[in-house]
C-alpha positions in Angstrom: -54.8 80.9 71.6 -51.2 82.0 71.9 -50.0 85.3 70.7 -48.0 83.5 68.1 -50.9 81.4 66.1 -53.5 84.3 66.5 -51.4 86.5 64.5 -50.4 83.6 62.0 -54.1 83.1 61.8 -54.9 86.6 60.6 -51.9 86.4 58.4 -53.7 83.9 56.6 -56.7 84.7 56.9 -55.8 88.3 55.2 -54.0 86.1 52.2 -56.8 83.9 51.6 -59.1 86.8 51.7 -56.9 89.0 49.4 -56.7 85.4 47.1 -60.3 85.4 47.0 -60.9 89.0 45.9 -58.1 88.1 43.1 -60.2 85.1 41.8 -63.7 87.2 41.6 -61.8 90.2 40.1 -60.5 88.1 37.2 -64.0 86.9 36.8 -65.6 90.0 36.6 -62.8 92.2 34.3 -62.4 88.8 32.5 -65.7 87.3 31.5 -64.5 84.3 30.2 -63.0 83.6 33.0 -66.1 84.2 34.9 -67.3 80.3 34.8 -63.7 79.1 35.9 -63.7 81.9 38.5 -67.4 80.1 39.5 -65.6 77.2 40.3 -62.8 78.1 41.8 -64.3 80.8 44.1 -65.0 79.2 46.8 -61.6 77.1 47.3 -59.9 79.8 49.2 -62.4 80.1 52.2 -62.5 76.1 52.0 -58.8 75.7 52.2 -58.8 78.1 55.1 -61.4 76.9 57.6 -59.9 73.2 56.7 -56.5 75.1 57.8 -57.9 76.8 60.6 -61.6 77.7 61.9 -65.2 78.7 60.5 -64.4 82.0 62.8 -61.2 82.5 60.4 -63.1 82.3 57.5 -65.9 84.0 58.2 -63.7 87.0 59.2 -61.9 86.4 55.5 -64.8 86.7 53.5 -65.8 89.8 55.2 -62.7 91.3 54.3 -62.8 90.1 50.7 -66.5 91.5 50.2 -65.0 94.8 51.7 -62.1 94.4 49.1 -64.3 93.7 46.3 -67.1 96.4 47.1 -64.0 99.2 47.2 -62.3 97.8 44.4 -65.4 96.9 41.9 -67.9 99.8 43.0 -71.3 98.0 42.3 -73.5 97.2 45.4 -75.3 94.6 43.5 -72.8 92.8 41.8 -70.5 92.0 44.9 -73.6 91.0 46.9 -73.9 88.5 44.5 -70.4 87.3 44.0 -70.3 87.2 48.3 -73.3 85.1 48.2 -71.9 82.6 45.5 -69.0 82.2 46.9 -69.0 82.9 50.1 -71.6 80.0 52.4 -70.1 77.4 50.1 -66.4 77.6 50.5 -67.5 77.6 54.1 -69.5 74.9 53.8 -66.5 73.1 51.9 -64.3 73.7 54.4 -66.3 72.4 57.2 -66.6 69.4 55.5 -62.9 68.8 54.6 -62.2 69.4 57.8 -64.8 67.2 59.4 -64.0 64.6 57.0 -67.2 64.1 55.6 -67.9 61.4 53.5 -67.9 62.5 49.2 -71.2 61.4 48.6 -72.6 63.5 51.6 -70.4 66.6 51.1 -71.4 66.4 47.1 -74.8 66.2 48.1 -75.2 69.1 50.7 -72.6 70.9 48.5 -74.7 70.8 45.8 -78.0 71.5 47.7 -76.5 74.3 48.9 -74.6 75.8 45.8 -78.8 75.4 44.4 -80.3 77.2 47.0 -77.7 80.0 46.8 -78.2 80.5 43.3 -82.2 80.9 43.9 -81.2 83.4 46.1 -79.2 85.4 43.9 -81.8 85.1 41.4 -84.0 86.7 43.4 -82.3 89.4 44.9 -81.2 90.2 41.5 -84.9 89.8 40.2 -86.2 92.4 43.1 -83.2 95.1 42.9 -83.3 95.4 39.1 -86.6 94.3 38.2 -85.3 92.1 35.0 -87.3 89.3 34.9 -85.6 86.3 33.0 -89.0 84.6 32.2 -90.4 87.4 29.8 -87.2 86.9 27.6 -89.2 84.1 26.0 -91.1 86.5 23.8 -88.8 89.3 22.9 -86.5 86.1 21.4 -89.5 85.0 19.4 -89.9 88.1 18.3 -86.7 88.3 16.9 -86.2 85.0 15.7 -90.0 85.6 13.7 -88.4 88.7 12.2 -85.4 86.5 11.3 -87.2 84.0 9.4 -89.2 86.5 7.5 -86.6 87.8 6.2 -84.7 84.4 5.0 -88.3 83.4 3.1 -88.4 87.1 1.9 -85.4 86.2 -0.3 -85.9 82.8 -1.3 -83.9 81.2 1.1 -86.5 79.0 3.0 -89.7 77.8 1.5 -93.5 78.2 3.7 -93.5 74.7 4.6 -90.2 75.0 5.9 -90.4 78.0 7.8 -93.1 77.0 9.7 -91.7 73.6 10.8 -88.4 75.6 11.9 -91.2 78.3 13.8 -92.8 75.3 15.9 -89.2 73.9 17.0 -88.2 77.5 17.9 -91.8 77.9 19.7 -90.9 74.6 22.1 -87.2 75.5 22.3 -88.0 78.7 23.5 -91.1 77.5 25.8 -88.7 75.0 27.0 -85.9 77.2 27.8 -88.2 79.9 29.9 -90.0 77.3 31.6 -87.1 75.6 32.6 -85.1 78.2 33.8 -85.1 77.5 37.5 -84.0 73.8 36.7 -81.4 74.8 34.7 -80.0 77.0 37.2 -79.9 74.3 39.8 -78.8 71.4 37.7 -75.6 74.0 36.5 -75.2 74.4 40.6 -75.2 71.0 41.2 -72.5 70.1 38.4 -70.7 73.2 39.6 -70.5 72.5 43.1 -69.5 69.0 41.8 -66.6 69.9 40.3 -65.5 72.5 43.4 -65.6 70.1 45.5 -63.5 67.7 43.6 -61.4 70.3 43.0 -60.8 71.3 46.4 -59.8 67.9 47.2 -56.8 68.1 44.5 -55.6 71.2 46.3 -55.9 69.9 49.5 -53.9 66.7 48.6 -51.0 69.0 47.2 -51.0 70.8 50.6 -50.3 67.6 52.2 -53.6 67.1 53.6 -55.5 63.6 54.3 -58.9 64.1 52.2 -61.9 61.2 52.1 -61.3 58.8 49.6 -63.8 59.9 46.4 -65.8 56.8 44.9 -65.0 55.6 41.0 -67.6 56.3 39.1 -68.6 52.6 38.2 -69.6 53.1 42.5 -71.7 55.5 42.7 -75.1 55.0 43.6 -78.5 57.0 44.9 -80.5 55.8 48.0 -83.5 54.9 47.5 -85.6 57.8 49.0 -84.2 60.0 46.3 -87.7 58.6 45.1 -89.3 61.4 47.2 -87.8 64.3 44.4 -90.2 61.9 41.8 -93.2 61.7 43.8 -94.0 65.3 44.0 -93.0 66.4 40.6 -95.5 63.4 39.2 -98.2 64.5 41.7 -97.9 68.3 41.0 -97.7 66.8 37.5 -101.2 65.6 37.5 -102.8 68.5 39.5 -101.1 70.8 36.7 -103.3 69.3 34.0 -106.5 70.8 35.6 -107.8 74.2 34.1 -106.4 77.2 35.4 -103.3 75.1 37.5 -100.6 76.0 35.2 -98.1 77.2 38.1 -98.0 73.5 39.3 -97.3 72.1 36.0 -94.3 74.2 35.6 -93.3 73.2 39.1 -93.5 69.4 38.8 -91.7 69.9 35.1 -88.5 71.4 36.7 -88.9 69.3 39.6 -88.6 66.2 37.0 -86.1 67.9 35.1 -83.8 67.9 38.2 -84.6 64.3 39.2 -84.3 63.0 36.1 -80.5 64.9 35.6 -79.8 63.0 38.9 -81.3 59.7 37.6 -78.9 60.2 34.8 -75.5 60.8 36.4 -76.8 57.1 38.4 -77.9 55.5 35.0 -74.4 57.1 33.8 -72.9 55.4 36.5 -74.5 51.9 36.3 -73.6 51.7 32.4 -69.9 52.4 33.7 -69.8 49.3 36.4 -71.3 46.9 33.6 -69.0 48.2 30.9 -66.1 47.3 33.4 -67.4 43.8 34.0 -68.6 42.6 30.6 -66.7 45.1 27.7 -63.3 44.3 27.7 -62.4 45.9 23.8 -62.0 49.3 23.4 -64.2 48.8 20.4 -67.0 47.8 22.3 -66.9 50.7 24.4 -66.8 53.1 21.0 -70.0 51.5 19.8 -71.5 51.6 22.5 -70.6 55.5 22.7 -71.9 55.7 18.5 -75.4 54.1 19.5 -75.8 56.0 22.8 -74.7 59.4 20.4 -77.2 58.1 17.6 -80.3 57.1 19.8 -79.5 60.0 22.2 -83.5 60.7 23.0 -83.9 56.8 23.8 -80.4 56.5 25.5 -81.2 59.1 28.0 -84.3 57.6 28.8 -82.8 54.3 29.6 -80.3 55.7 31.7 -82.3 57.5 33.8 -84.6 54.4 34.1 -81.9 52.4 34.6 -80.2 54.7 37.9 -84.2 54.9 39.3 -84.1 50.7 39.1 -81.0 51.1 41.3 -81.3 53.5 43.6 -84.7 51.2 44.3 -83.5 47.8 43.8 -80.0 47.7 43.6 -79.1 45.6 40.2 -75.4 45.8 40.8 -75.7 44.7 44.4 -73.4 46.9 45.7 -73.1 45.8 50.1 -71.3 49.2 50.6 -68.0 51.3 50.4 -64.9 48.2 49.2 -61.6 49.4 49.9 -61.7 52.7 51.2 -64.5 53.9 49.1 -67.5 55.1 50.1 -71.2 55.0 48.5 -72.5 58.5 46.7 
């Protein structure tokens, strides 16, 4: 490389580092920032290995986790911001650069972005100790000692307080068992929304990014059936005595297929709503029914982006005018 575009490499390398360290800095001294620093993390690194090289980048995140550790002070906390960040801007830029089809890059985006935040999890699970799942009781705990006190004055009779005591038993049941999904699904939506991101900025800085399918286009393959399978099978070994590991793991693995099945179904409604509902006020009652029968709507949808990805109802042949399939 010539002398010239080594040292306008490290140039940039140094100011997408230093831009990186910026964006996790006002996440962490600005927590409501934090989710929009989330998302817009890993664009720096991705904008500069599309620029230049994974070498580059590498080299830049080092010097931002340096930066931060200096800077911040806590071990822990950069460690986990590096690890967020970090792989999948990388990963981002790669595929920018490579020109990667959308549906592929979302997809090993978000696979990624999933795996990275198990990881964290669990690094943050060993250092610390805090274990996430055994919130589920202190919350009931305090939630009992809530309602006590509102039938203590009157202000919620016994047959109420134990309807609302059941729906906060299942809510929180719900919400500890399905912890892990809920941490992918959010990575999956979050690396999502990078990615799309990334494309905006890298349009603005003049570069040619891969067309990104309508939604009305998108569309699963059909051996997304393989995420179903196991979660049904674990399913149905969870139900014998003393197996209830495997029944939590086939309920977040159906959680997570069935969230994909959704966006699908989501996405199906949307091509038949552009060939058949031409009135806006179609398309506003079909939003008050899908809002009214919400429990039945998102059934339908996700039955209706399985029947797809299986036997595709809208016929779609492939990408039509520059677009490719998701």
């Amino acid at each position: 490389m010539p002398p010239e575009l080594k040292n306008q490499s490290l140039v940039e390398g140094a100011f997408f580092a230093a831009l990186t360290t910026l964006v996790a800095l006002l996440g962490l001294y600005v927590p409501p920032l934090y989710p929009v620093a989330g998302l817009a993390g890993p664009l720096p690194l991705a904008v500069l290995v599309c620029r230049r090289d994974l070498r580059t980048g590498v080299l830049a995140l080092l010097v931002a986790a340096v930066l931060l550790f200096f800077l911040f002070g806590r071990p822990l906390t950069v460690l986990v911001l590096v690890i967020d960040f970090g792989p999948l801007g990388l990963l981002l830029g790669l595929l920018y650069k490579r020109r990667t089809s959308a549906g592929l890059s979302v997809a090993a985006a978000g696979v990624a972005a999933a795996l990275l935040t198990l990881v964290t999890a669990l690094i943050t699970f060993r250092v610390t100790g805090i274990n996430p799942f055994v919130t589920g009781p202190e919350m009931r705990r305090s939630m009992e000692q809530v309602l006590a006190w509102y039938q203590q004055h009157g202000m919620l009779n016994a047959a109420a307080g134990q309807q609302l005591k059941q729906a906060m038993d299942q809510a929180l049941h719900l919400m500890s068992t399905l912890l892990p999904a809920n941490l992918i699904v959010w990575s999956l939506v979050s690396a999502g929304i990078t990615y799309m991101l990334g494309r905006l900025v890298l349009k603005r800085l003049g570069f040619k990014v891969v067309p990104l399918p309508p939604l009305h286009r998108w569309q699963l393959p059909w051996y997304m059936i393989w995420t179903l399978i196991p979660g049904l099978s674990l399913l149905l070994a969870g139900e014998s005595p003393g197996q209830r590991i495997l029944m939590v793991l086939a309920e977040n693995l159906l959680f997570v297929a069935g969230f994909v099945y959704l966006i699908a179904g989501v996405s199906v409604t949307a091509f038949y709503i552009r060939r058949w509902a031409r009135t806006r006020l179609f398309k506003y009652l079909l939003l008050f029914l899908i809002v009214l029968y919400l429990p039945y709507a998102l059934v339908a949808l996700c039955t209706l982006g399985l029947s797809d990805s299986l036997l595709n109802i809208r016929r779609l042949s492939g990408p039509a005018k520059g677009e490719d399939k998701k």
